[in-house]
PAFIRO-550263 format. One record per residue (C-alpha): residue in one letter; z, y, x. Coordinates in pm, 1 decimal. Each point is the difference from the previous one (the first is absolute). Layout:
N
KOLZA  a  Z  Y  X
...
This chain:
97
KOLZA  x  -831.8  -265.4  2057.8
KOLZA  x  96.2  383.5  -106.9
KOLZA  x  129.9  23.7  -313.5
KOLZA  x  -324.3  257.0  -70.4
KOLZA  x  -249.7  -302.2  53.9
KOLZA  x  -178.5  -64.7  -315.3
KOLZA  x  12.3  -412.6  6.0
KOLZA  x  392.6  82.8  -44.9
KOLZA  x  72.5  307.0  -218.8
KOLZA  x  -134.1  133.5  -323.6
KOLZA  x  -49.7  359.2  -126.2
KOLZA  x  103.7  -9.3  -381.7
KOLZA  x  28.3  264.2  -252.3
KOLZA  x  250.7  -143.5  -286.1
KOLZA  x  -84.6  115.9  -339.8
KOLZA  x  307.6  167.6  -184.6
KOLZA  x  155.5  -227.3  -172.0
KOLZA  x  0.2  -259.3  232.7
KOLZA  x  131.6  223.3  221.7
KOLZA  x  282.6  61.3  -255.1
KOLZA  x  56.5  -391.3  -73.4
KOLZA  x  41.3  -68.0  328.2
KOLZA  x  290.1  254.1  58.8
KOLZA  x  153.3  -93.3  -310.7
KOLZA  x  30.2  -281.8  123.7
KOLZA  x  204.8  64.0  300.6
KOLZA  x  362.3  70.6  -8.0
KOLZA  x  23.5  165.3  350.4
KOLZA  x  -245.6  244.3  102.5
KOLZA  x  -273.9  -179.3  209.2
KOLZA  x  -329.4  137.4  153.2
KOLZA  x  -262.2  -83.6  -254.7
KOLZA  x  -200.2  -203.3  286.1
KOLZA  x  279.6  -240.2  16.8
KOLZA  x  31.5  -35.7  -410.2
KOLZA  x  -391.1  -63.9  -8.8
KOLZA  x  -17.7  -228.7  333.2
KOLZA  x  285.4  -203.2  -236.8
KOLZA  x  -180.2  -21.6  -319.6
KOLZA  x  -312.8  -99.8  194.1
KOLZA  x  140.3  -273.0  257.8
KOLZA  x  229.4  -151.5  -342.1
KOLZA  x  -324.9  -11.8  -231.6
KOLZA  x  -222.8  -155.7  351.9
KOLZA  x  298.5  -267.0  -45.4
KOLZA  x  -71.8  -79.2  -338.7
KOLZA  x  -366.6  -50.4  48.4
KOLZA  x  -189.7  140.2  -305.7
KOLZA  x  -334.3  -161.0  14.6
KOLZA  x  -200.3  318.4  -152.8
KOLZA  x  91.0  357.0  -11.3
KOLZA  x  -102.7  277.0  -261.8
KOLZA  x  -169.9  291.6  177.5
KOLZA  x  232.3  316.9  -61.2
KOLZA  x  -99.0  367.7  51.1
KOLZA  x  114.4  169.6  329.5
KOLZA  x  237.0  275.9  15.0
KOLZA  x  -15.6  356.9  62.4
KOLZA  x  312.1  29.3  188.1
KOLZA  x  81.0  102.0  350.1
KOLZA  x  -134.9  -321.7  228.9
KOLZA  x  252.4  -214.5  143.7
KOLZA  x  4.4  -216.9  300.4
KOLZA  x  33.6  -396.8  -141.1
KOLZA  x  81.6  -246.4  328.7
KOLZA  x  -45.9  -345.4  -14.2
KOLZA  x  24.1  -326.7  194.8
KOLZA  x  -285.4  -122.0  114.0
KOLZA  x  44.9  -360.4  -195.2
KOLZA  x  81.7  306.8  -310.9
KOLZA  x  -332.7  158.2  40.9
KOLZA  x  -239.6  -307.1  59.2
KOLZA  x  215.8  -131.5  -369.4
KOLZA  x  -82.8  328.1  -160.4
KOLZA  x  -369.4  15.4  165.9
KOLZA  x  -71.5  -349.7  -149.0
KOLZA  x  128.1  94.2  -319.5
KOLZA  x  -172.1  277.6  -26.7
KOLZA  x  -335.1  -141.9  76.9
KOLZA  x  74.7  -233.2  -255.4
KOLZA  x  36.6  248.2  -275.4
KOLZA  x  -261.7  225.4  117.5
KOLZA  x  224.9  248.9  84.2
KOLZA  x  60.4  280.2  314.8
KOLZA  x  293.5  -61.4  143.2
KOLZA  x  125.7  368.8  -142.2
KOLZA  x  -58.7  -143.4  -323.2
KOLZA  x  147.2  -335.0  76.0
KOLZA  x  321.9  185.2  92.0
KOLZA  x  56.4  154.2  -262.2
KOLZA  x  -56.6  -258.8  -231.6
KOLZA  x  228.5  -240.8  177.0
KOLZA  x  279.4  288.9  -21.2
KOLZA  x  -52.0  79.7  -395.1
KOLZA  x  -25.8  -441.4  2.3
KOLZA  x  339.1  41.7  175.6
KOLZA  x  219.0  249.6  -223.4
């Protein structure tokens, strides 16, 4: 599978200040696709049962890869909020910090 397909990666624009949390949060300086791929796969761990919708970002798009058992986890959980899976991202990541 290329690591362009669309069943495995995600085009996300952060918002600012999640942006900004999730650097804070890292002592070493780490490609922001690895901080958010963190925040996501720890809050798919936890399991939240509903997510708030959250506004999408203006930012320069980044490339989110995930495993495939990661992406059917945040597919279902999206469906299950009635979110995109843009949407369900980011939500996860601001669920996260």
């Amino acid at each position: 599978m290329s690591r362009r397909d669309a069943r495995k990666a995600l085009t996300i624009r952060l918002p600012e200040d999640l942006r900004r949390g999730l650097v804070a949060r890292s002592a070493d300086h780490r490609p922001l696709a690895f901080l958010l791929r963190g925040a996501v796969v720890a809050a798919l761990r936890e399991a939240p049962d509903q997510l708030a919708g959250r506004g999408r970002g203006t930012a320069r798009p980044i490339l989110l890869q995930l495993a495939p058992e990661e992406r059917r986890a945040l597919d279902a959980l999206a469906l299950r909020s009635g979110l995109g899976p843009e949407e369900a991202v980011i939500a996860l990541a601001y669920w996260a910090i």
